[in-house]
N, C-alpha and C positions, 0 to 999 in steps of 0.2 A: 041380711047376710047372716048365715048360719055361723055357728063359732067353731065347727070344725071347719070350716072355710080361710075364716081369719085367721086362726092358727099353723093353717096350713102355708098360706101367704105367708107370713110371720116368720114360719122354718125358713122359708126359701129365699127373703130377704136376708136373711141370717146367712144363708149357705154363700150366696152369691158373695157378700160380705168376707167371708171368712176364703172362700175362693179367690176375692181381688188380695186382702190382703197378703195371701203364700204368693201368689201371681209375682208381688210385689213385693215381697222379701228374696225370693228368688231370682229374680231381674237386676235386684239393688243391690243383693249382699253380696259384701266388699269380698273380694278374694287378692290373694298377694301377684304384683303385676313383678318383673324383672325386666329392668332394661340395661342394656349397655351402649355407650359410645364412646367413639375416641374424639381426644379435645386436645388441640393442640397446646404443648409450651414455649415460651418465646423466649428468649435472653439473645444477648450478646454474642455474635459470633465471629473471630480476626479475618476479615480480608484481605488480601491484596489488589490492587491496576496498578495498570503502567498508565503514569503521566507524564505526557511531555514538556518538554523545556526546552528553550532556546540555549543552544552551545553554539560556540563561534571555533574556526578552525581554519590553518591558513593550506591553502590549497594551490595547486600549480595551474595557473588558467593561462588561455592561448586567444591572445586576437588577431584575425588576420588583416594585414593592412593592405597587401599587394598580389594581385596574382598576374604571373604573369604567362602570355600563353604564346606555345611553340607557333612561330610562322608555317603555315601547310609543306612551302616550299624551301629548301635553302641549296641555291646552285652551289656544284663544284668552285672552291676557293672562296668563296661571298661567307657572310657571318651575320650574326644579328645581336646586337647589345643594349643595352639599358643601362646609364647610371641613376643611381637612385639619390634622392637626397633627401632630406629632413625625414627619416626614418626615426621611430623611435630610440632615444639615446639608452639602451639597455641590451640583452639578450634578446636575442632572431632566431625562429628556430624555421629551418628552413626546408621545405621538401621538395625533392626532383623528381616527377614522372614524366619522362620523354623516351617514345620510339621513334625509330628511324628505320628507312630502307638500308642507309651507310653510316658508317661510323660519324658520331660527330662528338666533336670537343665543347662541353660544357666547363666554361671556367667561371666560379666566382672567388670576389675577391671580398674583403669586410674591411676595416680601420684597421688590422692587425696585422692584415697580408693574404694569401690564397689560401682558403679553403674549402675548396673542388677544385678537381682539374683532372677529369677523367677522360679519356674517349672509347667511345662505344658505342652501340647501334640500341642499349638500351642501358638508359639511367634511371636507375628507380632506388630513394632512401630516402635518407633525411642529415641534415648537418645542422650545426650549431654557430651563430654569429653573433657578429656585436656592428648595432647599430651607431653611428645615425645614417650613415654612406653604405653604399652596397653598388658592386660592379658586377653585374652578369653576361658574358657571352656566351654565345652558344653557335658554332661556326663546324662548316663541312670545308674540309680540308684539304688543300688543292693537293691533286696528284698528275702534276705539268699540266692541269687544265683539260687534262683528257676524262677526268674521274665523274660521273654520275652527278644529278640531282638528287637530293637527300626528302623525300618525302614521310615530312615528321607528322607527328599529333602528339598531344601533349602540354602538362604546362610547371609551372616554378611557382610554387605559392610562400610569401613571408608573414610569420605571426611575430608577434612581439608577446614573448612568453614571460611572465611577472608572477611572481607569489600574491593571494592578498586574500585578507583575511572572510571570511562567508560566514552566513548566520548557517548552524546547521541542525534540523531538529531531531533532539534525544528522548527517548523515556529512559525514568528511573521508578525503580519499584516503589509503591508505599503502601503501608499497610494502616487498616482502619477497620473500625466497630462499625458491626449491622446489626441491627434490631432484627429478627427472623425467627420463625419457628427452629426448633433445636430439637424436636421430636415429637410424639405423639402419642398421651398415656391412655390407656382404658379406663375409663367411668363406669361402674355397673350402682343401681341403687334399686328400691321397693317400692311401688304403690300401693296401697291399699284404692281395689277399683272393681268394679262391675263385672263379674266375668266376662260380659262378653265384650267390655271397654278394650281398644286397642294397648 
């Protein structure tokens, strides 16, 4: 091999050489990168819930003990009664719903004396008594015998009405620390990186 041969190879090892190398300064060399993000901050922040709680509270409650119901029929001058016994020894509260074709006389009576004694062709309320006895009639009222059948429906109901005391449940507000973010700052910083590095 001739020595202009050699030398010629020689260059061109050389070129390639100095070719990889810029290849590879310009691939590698560092240029300034900029990034930003947001990062959150955390602290302490006051909340409020409603929790509940048991309160007790005394309240008017009704039980009913007796109901009693209108006979379909009640002939001219006939009647129809109930005494009652061993009724609750307290307050009765008592309610009337009865229709009639004729007037008819509902009376009751309590341990203290009458209270009802209406007549009408419609009773419809409520009254107040005292237990433990309770008299009720409810009668179609002779007119010399010649007066109608009274076709009723309807009935007489007794609760025994008492205060007493109920669990009943409340919220109250409270307030309390949360751990949570509380905002969110910008970050920006520099790299030194590869131009074409993301």
């Amino acid at each position: 091999m001739s020595k202009d041969v050699q030398a010629k190879e020689g260059r061109s090892k050389k070129t390639y050489i100095l070719i990889g190398v810029a290849l590879a300064i310009i691939l590698l060399f560092p240029t300034p990168h900029t990034y930003t993000t947001k990062e959150p901050v955390y602290g302490y922040v006051t909340r409020e819930r409603q929790v509940p709680y048991t309160d007790y509270e005394f309240q008017t409650k009704r039980d009913l003990v007796k109901t009693i119901p209108v006979p379909n029929v009640i002939k001219d001058g006939y009647y129809y009664y109930q005494d009652l016994y061993g009724l609750p020894d307290g307050t009765l509260y008592i309610t009337v719903d009865i229709s009639s074709t004729e007037d008819l006389e509902v009376l009751i009576k309590d341990t203290s004396g009458t209270i009802y004694d209406y007549d009408s062709r419609r009773h419809y309320g409520y009254i107040y008594g005292r237990g433990p006895v309770l008299y009720v009639k409810i009668a179609n009222p002779s007119i010399l015998g010649l007066g109608p059948d009274a076709v009723c429906s309807g009935k007489i109901e007794i609760y025994h009405e008492y205060t007493a005391k109920v669990p009943v449940i409340k919220y109250r507000t409270e307030t309390y620390q949360s751990w949570e973010i509380i905002r969110y700052e910008t970050k920006t910083w520099t790299e030194m990186k590869p131009w074409w590095a993301p």
